[in-house]
N, C-alpha and C positions, 0 to 999 in steps of 0.2 A: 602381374597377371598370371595367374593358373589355370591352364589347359585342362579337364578333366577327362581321362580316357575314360569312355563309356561303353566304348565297341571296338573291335578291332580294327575296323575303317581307320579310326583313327589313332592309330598306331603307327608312327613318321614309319618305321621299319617296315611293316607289313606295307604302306605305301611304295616304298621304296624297292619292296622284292616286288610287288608288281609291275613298276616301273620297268625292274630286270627284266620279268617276264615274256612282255610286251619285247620290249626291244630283242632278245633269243630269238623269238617266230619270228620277227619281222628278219631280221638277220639270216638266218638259216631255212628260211620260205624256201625258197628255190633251190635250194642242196639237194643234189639228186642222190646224197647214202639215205637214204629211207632208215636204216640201225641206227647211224649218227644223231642225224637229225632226233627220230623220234625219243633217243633216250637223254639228249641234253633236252627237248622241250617238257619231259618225264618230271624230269630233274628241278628244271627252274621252276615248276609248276608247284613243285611239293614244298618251296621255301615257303609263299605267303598262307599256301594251304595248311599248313603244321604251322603256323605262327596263329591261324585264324581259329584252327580247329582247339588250339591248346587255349586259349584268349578264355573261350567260353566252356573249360571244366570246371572244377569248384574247387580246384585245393592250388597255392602254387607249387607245392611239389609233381603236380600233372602238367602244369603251364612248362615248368622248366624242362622236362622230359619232351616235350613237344618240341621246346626251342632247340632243345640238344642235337633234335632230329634234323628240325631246317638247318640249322649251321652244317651236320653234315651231305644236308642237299646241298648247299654253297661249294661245298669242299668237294663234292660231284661235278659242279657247273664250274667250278674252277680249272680242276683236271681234262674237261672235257672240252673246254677252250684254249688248254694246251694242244690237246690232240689237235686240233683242230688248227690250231697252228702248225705244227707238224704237218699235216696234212694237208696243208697248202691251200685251206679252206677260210682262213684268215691269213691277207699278206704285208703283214705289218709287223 
């Protein structure tokens, strides 16, 4: 059986960054740094948003240029849940 991607919806990954998404706010809701917070939810926001936005130009040399960007949204949200460990905002 083949899946046919038709729209970004259905793209497991763009599902998947929004999974991340979701779980970031819901995580970090109640963190009283207002900087913190508002720039990791910046951040996870712009993985599924450049996966979506790139989905639907017309060439894949503009898809991939898009993905390059969410991957380095990841590479933001990763860093920033270091800090965030550091900073005793996750204690695990």
């Amino acid at each position: 059986m083949s899946l046919k991607i038709e729209k970004f919806e259905d793209l497991l990954v763009w599902q998947e960054a929004m999974d991340l998404a979701e779980k970031i706010y819901i995580f970090f809701k109640e963190n009283s740094d207002f900087g913190f917070r508002n720039q990791i939810q910046r951040a996870v926001v712009s993985i599924p948003s450049n996966i979506a936005e790139g989905f639907d130009w017309q060439t894949n040399k503009e898809y991939m240029q898009f993905l390059y960007i969410a991957k380095g949204s990841c590479s933001e949200v990763r860093t920033q849940l270091y800090l965030a460990k550091r900073f005793k905002f996750i204690l695990s």
